[in-house]
N, C-alpha and C positions, 0 to 999 in steps of 0.2 A: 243549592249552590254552595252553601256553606261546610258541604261534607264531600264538594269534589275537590275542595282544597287541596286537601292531606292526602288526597288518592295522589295527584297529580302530582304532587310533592315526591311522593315516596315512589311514583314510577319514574322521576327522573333525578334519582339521587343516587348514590354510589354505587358504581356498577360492578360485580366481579369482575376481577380481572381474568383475559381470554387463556387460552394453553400459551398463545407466542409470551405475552407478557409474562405467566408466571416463568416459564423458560428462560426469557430473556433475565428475571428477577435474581434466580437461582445462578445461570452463570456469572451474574455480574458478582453477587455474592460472593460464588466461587473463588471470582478472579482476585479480591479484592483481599480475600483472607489467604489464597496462597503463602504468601510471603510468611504468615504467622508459624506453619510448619515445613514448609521446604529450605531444604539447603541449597547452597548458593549453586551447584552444578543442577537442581532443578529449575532454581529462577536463572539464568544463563538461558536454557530451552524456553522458559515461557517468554522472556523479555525476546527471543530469536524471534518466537513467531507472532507477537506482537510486532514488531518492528515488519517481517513481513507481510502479515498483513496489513501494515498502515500502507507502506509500498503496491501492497496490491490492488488495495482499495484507491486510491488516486490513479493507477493504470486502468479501472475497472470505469473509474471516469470516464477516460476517452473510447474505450476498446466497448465496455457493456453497456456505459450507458448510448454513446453516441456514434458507437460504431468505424471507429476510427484506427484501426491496428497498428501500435506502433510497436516495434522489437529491439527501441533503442532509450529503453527509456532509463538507462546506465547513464545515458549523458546528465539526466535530472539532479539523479543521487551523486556524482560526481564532483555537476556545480555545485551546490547545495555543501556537499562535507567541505570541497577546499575552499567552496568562501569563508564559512565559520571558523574555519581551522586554520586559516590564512588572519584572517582578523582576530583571533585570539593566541596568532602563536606572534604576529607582531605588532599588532597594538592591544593587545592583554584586554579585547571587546568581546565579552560573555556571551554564551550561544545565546540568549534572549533575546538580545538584540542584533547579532548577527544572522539570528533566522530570518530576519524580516527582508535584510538586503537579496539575502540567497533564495528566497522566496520569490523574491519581487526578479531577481536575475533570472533564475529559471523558468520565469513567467515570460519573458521578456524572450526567452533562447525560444520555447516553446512556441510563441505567437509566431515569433521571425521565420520558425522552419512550415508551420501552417501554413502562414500568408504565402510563402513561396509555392507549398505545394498547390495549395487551392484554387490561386490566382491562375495558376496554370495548369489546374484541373489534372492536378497529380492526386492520382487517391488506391484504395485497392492493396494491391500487392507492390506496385509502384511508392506509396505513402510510406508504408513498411520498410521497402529496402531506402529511403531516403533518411529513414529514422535511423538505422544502422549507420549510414555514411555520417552522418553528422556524430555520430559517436564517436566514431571511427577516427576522425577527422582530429576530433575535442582530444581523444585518449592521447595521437602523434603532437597537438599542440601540447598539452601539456609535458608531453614526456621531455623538452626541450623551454620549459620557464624554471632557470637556474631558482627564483624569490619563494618556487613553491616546491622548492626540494628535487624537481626533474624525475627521474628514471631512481633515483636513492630514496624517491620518498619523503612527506612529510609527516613526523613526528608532535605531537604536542605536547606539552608539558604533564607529566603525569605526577600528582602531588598524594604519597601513600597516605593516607588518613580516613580512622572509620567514623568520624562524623561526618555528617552529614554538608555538604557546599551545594546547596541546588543553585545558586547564584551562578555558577562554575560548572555545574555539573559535572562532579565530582563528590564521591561518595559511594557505598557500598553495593553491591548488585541488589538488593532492595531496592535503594531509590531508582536506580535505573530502568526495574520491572515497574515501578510505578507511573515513571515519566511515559515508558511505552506507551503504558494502560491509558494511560490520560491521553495521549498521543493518538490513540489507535480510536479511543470512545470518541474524540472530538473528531475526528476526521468520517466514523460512523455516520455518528449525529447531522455532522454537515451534509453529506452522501443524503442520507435520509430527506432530509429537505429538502437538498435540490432533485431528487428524481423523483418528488411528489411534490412538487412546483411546477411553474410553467416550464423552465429549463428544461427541467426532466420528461416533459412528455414532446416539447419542442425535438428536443435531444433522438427521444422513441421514434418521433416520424422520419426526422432524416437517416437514422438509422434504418429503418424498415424500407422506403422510399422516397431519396433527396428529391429526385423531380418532382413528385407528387407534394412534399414537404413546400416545396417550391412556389408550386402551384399555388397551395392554400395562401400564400402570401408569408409564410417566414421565411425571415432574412437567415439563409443555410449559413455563409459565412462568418457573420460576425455569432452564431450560435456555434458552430466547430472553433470558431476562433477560442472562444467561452470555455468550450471543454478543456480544450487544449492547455490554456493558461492556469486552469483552474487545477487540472493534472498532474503537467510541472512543477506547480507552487508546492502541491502537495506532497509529490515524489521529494525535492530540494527538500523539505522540514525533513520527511524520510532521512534525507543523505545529513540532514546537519546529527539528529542523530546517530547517526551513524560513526561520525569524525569522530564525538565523544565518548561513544560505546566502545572502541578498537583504537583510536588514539593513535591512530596510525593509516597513512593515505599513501597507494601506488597508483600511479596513473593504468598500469598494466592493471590491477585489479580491481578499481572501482569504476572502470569507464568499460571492462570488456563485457561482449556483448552475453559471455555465462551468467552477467550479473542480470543484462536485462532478462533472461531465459527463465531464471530464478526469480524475480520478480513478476512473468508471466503466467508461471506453472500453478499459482497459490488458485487465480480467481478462474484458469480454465478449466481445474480438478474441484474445486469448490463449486463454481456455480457464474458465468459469465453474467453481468446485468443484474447480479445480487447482489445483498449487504450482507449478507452471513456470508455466503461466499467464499469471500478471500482470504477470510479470518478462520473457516474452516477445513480451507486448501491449504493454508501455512499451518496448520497443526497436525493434521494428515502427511504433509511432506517431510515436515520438521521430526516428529515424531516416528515417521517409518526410518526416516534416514540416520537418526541417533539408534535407533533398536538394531538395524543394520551394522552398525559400524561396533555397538557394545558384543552383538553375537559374534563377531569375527577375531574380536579382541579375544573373549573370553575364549576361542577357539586356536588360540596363537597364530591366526593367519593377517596379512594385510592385502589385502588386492586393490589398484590404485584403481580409481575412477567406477567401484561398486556401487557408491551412493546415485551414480549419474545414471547407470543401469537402473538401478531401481525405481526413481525419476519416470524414465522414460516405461518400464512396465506398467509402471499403475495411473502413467499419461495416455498410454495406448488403449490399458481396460476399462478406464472412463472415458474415453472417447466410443467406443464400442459400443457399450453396456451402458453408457449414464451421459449421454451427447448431451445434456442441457447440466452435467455438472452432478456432484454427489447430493450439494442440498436441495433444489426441488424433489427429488427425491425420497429424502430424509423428511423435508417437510409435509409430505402428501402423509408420509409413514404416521407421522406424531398427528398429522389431522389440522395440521396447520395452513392447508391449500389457501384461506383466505387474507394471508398474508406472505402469501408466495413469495412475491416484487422484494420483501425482507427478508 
């Protein structure tokens, strides 16, 4: 007995780490020392598709984890930028804490338009176009509140300085790739959680089957409600960075519905109901669409509306050829099947 000690010991003590993990190790790594040799039109691209994927990954809420299609979800990112930008362009209240209001607002818009559709068993394609209308609706309110600039726009203070103001956020495209990265890794890590929580498998069965979900005894509503709120909130952080990245808000360009479309395309070209996903479909898109626009430059041509061609080609060839998305795909390739759901 004395010498099954140390066996036992040593068979449950540190364990290699898997292929996902070291993968997972190395991109973080990656991402982490970018900034140490890219110039700032490369962190511009990274801080872009971090930001969409953080956006994608809270759509990914409602749509992959629980099955819920919404194509409006521009209303999120909207609230979200003109409340922060709204309370910091007139009472000088720092995104840190005007996240939490547009957070908690967007939660609030989100729950209002579920209980409506649910309660009246609007769901489907129905669900969808009621998402658009309330956008729709939000974009015409706003283009007519004189407090938040109307149709001209609001503006925020932009203060030229290369130190550092994270207080403010403000400061050079480094800190901003970083806020993303933080941004993008927390919103991961939460994801993670709850779809390996009860939420998350809750979330699966109404997805796959609300009657049968039903059945078993979950409460379908107040768990759509959950996504919902939970989506919004996330999307709204999305939109406050947003205000501060571009420091500049149109009701015409942040409530239209190309914004939701662009927000949709990350996690259905990535991987719908996944965590790489979204953050893998915003670098695919990102990345096709900057090499697009650099080849036509270098070629003296402009042709308006190519990036949205291109979009919609390599949306049609993954629906085709890869209908569950690039990364299960990618991950059966690396041998990673046992962490598929990641």
């Amino acid at each position: 007995m004395s010498q099954a000690t140390p066996v036992t010991q040593a068979n449950t003590g540190s364990m290699p780490l898997s292929r996902a993990q070291l993968l997972g190790a190395v991109c973080t790594l990656g991402l982490l020392l970018l900034p140490l040799w890219a110039n700032n039109y490369v962190l511009s691209i990274g801080t872009l598709i971090l930001f969409l994927g953080l956006a994608g990954q809270a759509w990914n809420v409602m749509m992959g984890f629980a099955g819920l299609l919404s194509l409006g979800h521009a209303l999120y990112i909207g609230l979200g930028a003109y409340t922060s930008a709204a309370l910091y362009t007139h009472y000088d209240i720092g995104p840190w804490l005007g996240v939490w209001l547009a957070a908690l607002l967007c939660a609030i818009a989100g729950v209002g338009i579920g209980a409506l559709a649910f309660r009246f068993s609007i769901s489907g394609v129905q669900f969808s176009l009621l998402t658009i209308a309330f956008a729709e609706f939000t974009r015409i309110g706003f283009d007519h509140i004189d407090w938040l600039g109307g149709p001209a726009g609001l503006f925020l203070k932009v203060q030229q300085r290369e130190h550092i103001d994270l207080l403010n956020l403000r400061g050079p495209p480094a800190m901003f790739y970083y806020v993303a990265l933080a941004l993008c890794a927390g919103t991961f890590a939460l994801c993670r959680v709850l779809l390996r929580g009860r939420a998350g498998y809750y979330w699966q069965a109404i997805r796959e089957n609300e009657d049968a979900a039903r059945a078993l005894g979950i409460h379908t509503l107040r768990w759509k409600l959950l996504a919902v709120a939970i989506s919004a909130a996330l999307t709204g952080v999305a939109g406050v960075f947003f205000a501060f990245y571009y420091n500049s808000l149109f009701p015409e360009q942040v409530f239209h519905i190309s914004r939701s479309i662009e927000i949709i395309l990350a996690p259905v070209i990535g991987g719908i109901g996944s965590l790489v996903g979204p953050v893998l479909g915003a670098a695919l898109l990102t990345l096709l669409g900057d090499l697009s626009t650099e080849l036509l430059d270098a070629l003296g041509s402009q042709i308006p509306g190519v990036k949205q061609v291109l979009y919609g080609c390599v949306l049609l060839v993954v629906v085709w050829y890869l209908p569950h998305g690039v990364w299960p795909t990618l991950s059966r390739a690396l041998g990673l099947d046992r962490e598929h759901k990641g």
